[in-house]
C-alpha positions as CSV (number, residue, x, y, z in Angstrom):
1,X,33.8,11.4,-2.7
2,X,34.1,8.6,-0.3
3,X,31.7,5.9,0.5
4,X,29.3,6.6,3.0
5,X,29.8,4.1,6.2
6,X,27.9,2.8,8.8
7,X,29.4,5.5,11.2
8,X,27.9,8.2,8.9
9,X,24.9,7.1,9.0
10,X,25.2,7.3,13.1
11,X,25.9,10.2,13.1
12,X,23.2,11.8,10.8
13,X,20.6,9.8,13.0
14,X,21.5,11.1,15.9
15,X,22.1,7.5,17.4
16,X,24.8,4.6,18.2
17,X,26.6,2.6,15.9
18,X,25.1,-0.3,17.3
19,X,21.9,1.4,17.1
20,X,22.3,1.1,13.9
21,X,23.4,-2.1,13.4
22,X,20.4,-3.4,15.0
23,X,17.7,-1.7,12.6
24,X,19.7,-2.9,9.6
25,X,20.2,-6.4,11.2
26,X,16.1,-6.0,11.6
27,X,16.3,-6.2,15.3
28,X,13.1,-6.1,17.2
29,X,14.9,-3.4,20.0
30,X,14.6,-0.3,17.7
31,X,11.3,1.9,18.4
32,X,9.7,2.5,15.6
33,X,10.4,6.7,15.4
34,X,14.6,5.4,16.0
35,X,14.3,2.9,12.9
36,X,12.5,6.0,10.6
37,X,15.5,8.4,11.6
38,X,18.0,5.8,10.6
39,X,16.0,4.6,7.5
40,X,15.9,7.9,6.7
41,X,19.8,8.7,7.0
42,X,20.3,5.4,5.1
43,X,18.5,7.3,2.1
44,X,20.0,10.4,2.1
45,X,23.1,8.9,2.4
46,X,22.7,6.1,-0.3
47,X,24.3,3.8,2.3
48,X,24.8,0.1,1.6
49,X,27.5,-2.1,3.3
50,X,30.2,-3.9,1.7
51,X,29.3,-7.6,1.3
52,X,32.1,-9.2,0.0
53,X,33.3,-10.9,3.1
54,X,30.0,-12.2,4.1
55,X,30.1,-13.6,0.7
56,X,32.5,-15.3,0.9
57,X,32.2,-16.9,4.1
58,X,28.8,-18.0,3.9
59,X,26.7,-19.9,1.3
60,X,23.7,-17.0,1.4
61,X,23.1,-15.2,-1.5
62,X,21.0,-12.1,0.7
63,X,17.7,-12.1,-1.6
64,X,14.5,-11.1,-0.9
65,X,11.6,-11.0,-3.2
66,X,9.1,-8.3,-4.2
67,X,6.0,-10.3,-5.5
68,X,3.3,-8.2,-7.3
69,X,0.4,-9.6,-9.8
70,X,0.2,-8.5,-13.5
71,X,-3.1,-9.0,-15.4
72,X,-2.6,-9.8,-19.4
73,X,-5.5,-7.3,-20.7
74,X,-3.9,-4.5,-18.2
75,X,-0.1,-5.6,-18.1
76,X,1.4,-2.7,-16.9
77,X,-1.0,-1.7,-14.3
78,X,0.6,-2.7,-11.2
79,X,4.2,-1.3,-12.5
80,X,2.5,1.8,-13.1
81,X,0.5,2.1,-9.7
82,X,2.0,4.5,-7.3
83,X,1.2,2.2,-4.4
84,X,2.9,-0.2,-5.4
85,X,5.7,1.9,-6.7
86,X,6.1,3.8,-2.7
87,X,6.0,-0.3,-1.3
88,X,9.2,-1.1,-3.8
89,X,11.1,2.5,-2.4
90,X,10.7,1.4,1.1
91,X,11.7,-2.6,0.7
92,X,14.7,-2.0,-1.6
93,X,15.7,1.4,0.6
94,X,15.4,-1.4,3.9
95,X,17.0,-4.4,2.2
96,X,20.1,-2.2,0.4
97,X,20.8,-0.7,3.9
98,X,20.4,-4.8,5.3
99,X,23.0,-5.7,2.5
100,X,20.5,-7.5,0.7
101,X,19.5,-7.6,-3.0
102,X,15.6,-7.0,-3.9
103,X,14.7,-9.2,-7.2
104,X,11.4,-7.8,-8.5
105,X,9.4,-10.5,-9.7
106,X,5.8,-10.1,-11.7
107,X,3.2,-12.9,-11.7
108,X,0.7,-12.7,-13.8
109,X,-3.1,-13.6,-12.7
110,X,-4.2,-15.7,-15.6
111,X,-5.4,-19.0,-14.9
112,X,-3.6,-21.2,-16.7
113,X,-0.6,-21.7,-15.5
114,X,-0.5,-19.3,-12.2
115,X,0.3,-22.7,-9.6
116,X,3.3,-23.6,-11.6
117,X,4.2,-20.1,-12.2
118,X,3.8,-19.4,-8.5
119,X,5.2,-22.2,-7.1
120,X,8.7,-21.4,-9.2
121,X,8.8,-18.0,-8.0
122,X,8.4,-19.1,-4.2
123,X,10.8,-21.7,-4.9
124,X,13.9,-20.2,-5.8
125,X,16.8,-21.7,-3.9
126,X,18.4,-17.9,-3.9
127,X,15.8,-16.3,-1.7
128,X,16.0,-15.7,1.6
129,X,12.0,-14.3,1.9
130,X,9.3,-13.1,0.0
131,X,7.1,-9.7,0.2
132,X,3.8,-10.9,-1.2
133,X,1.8,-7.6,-2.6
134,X,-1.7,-6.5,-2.3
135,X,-4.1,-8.5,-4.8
136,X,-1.6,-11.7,-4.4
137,X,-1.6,-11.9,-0.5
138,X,-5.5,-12.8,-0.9
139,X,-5.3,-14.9,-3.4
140,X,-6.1,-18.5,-2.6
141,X,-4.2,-20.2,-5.3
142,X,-1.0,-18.7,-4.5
143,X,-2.0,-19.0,-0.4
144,X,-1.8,-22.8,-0.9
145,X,1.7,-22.7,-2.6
146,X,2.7,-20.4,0.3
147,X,1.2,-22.9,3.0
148,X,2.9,-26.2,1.2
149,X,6.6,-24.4,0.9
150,X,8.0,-23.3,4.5
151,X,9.6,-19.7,4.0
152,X,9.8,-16.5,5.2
153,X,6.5,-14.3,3.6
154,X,5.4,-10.8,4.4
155,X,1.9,-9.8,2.5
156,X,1.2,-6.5,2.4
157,X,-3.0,-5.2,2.8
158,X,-4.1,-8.5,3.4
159,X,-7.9,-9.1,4.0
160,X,-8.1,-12.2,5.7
161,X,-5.6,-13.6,8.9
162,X,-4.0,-16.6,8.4
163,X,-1.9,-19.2,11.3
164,X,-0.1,-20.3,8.8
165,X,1.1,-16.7,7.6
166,X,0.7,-14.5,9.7
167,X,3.8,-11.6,8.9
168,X,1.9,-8.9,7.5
169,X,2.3,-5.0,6.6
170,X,-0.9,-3.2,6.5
171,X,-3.4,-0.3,7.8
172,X,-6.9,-1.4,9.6
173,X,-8.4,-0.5,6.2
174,X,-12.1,-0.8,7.5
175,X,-11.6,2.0,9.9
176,X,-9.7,4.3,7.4
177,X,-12.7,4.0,5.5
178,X,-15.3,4.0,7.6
179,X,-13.3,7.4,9.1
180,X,-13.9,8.7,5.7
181,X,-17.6,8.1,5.2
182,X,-18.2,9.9,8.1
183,X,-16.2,12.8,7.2
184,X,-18.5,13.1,3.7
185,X,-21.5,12.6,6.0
186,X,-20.2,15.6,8.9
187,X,-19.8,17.8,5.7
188,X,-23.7,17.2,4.9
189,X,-23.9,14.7,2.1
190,X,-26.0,12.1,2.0
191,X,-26.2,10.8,-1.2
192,X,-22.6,9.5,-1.6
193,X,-21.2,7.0,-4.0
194,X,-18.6,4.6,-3.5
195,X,-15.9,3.1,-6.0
196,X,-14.4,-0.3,-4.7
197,X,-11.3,-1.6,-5.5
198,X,-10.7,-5.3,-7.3
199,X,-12.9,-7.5,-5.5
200,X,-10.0,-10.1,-4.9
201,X,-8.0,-7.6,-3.2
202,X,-8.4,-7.7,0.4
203,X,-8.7,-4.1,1.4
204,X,-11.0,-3.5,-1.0
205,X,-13.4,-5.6,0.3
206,X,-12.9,-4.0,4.1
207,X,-13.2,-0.6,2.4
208,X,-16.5,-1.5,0.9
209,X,-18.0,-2.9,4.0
210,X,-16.8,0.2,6.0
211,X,-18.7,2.5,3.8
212,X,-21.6,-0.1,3.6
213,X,-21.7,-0.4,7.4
214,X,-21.4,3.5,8.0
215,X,-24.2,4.4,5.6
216,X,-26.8,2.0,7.0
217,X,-26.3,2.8,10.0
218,X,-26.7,6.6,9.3
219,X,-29.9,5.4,7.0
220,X,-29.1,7.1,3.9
221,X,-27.0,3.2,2.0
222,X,-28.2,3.1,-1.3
223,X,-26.5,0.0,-3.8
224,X,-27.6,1.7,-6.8
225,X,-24.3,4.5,-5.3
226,X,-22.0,1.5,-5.2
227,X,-19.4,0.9,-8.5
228,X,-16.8,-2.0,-9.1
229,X,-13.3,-0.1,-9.7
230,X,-9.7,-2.1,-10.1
231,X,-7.6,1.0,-8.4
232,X,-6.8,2.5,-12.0
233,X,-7.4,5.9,-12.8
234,X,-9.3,4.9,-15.8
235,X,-11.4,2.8,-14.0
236,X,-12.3,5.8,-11.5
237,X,-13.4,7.6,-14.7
238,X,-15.7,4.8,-16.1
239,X,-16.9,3.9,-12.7
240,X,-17.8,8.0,-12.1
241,X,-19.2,8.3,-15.1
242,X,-21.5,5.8,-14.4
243,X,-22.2,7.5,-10.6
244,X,-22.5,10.9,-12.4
245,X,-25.2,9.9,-15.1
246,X,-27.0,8.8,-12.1
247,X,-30.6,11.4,-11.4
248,X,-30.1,12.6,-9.3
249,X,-26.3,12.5,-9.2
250,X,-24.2,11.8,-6.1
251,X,-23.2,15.2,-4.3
252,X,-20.2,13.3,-3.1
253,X,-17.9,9.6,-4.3
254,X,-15.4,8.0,-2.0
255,X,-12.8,6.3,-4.1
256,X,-11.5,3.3,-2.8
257,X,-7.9,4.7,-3.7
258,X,-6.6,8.0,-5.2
259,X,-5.7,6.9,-8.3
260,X,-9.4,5.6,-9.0
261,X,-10.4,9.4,-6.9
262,X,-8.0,11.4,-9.6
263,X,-9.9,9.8,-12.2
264,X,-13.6,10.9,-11.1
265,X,-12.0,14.8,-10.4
266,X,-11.0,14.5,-14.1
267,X,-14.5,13.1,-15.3
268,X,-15.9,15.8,-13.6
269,X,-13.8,18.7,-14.7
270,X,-14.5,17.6,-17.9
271,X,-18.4,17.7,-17.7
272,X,-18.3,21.6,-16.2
273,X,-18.9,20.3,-12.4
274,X,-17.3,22.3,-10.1
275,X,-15.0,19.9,-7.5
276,X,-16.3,20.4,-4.4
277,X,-19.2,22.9,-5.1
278,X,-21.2,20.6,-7.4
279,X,-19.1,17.1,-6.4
280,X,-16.7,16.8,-3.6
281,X,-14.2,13.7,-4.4
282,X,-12.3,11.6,-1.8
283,X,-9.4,8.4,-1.9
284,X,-7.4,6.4,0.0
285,X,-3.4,6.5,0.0
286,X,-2.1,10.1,0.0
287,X,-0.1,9.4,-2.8
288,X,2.1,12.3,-4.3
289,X,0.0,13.4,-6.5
290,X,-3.4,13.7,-4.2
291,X,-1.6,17.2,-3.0
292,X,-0.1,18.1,-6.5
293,X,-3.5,18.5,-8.1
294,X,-6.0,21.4,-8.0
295,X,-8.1,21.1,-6.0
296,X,-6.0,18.9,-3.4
297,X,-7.0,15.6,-2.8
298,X,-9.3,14.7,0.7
299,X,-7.8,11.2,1.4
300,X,-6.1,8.7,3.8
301,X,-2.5,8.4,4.4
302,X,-0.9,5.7,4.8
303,X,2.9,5.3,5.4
304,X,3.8,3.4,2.4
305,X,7.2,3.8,2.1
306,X,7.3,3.1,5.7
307,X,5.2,0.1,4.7
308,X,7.5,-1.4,2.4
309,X,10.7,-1.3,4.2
310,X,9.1,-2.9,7.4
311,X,8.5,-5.7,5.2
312,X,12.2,-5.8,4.3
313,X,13.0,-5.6,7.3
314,X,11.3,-8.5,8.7
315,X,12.3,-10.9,6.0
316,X,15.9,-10.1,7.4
317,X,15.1,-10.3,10.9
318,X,13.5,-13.8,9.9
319,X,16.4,-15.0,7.9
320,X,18.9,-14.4,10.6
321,X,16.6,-15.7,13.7
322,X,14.2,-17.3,14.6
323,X,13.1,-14.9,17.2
324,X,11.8,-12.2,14.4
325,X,8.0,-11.5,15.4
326,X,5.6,-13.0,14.3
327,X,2.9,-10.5,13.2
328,X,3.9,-7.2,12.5
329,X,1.1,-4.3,14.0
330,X,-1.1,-2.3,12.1
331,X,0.8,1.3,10.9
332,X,-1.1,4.2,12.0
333,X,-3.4,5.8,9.0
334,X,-4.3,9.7,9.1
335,X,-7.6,11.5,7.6
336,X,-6.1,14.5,5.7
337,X,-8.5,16.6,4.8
338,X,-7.9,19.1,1.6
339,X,-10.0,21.3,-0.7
340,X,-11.7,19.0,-2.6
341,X,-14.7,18.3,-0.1
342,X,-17.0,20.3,1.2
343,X,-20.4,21.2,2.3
344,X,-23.1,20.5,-0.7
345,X,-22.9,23.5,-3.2
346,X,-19.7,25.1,-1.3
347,X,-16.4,26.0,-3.4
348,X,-13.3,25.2,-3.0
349,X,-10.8,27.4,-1.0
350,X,-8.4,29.5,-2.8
């Protein structure tokens, strides 16, 4: 079977060679629903360009990096979190079809060490740009190496806006959740419980002032309701465990992502409550599993595969001009509502 080329990829997107050629050169002329279709047809098509002539007449080596944080007593976390996982489809699926390579490289969050660690990771000659991951695109210490060393960075769920970095791939995350809490309040609940996220990562700290924001102003915020998760399933458990011990118990507990939400529908399972008759359970994400489960996951989509290859994208546009944008917009989120929230004491559809 012959190698897919670029006119193959035309012609399952429906568009023009040079159509295509823009998206992969990360042109700004694209609309967004054009660059899906041909992102898409680059996928299903397992299309990457031949790179041997640029090769050799240019000194580039087309690198990118996907930056994500470890943490020593959890080191697998992060590899293992399906968030991150959808982010690395989308950037390596974008920066393939580009003709780029994507190194994947893990910094750990320690201390000791993390500047110098950092600063040889942001430094490598090879690289053409850097996608900074949720957790790290907060993080001050590694914000400072970023700000010292001129580059091309995307971070990805950022909290805080920065001049000096502004490139960023992200949902409005206080608006997802705040969207959220009032669906759990529509339904009837009023004594709800939240699970944050890890308090250094930037969405997690919109998320939690959404819900905060929401409940006081429907009257019914109560602190004791509010749990420190890090976005790991067994930290959902833990943290609803704690929420469920709770007299009386919350009727209903936002997770600040699925993975954290999968954890609490497990807890509670396991202690004979009924999910949503005696709990209803909702996350942030839509992540493959949230529909895969029983009962179905309530939660947020976001387009994270989407996500990730914008990022890509833009660290090629910004290599190869200095007319790439400077900000990238917010990606359109979507409350999808499934069976496992309901009215107080209601079941879940079958």
């Amino acid at each position: 079977m012959s190698k897919p080329t670029i006119h193959d990829v035309a012609r399952v997107a429906g568009v023009s060679i040079k159509t295509v050629s823009r998206v992969l050169n990360g042109e700004p002329k694209a609309s967004p629903a054009t660059r899906e279709r041909v992102m898409a047809a680059v996928a299903s098509l397992d299309y990457s360009p031949n790179l041997s002539a640029r090769s050799l007449s240019a000194s580039r080596n087309f690198m990118m990096a996907f930056v994500f944080g470890t943490y020593p007593e959890e080191p697998n976390v992060s590899l293992q979190n399906e968030y991150i996982a959808g982010l690395q489809v989308g950037a390596v699926t974008a920066a393939r079809a580009a003709g780029f390579h994507l190194l994947v490289e893990p910094l750990e969050m320690t201390d000791a060490g993390f500047a110098e660690r950092a600063a040889r990771i942001i430094s490598m000659p090879a690289v053409d740009g850097f996608v900074i991951m949720p957790g790290l695109a907060d993080d001050p210490r590694l914000l400072r190496v970023l700000t010292e060393r001129r580059g091309h960075y995307v971070r990805v769920s950022p909290g805080v806006e920065l001049p000096a970095l502004p490139a960023m791939v992200r949902i409005d995350d206080y608006r997802a959740s705040a969207e959220m809490t009032r669906h759990l309040l529509e339904l009837g609940h009023r004594r709800i419980g939240f699970i944050g996220g890890r308090p250094n990562f930037g969405s997690a700290e919109l998320r939690l002032q959404a819900f905060r924001d929401v409940m006081r102003a429907a009257g019914t915020f109560d602190p004791d309701l509010v749990r420190n998760g890090d976005y790991t399933r067994a930290s959902g458990r833990v943290a609803g465990g704690e929420l469920l011990a709770l007299d009386p118990r919350p009727t209903a507990i936002f997770a600040a992502n699925d993975s954290m939400a999968i954890g609490v529908m497990a807890l509670a399972q396991q202690q004979g409550l009924g999910v949503p008759a005696d709990l209803s359970v909702a996350g942030i994400d839509d992540i493959s599993m949230a529909s895969a489960i029983w009962p179905a996951l309530t939660t947020v989509r976001q387009p994270i595969i989407a996500m990730g290859a914008a990022a890509a994208t833009y660290i090629v546009a910004a290599s190869r001009s200095r007319d790439a944008p400077p900000h990238l917009p917010f990606f359109a989120h979507e409350l999808v509502v499934r069976d496992s929230t309901a009215p107080p004491g209601q079941p879940a559809r079958r």
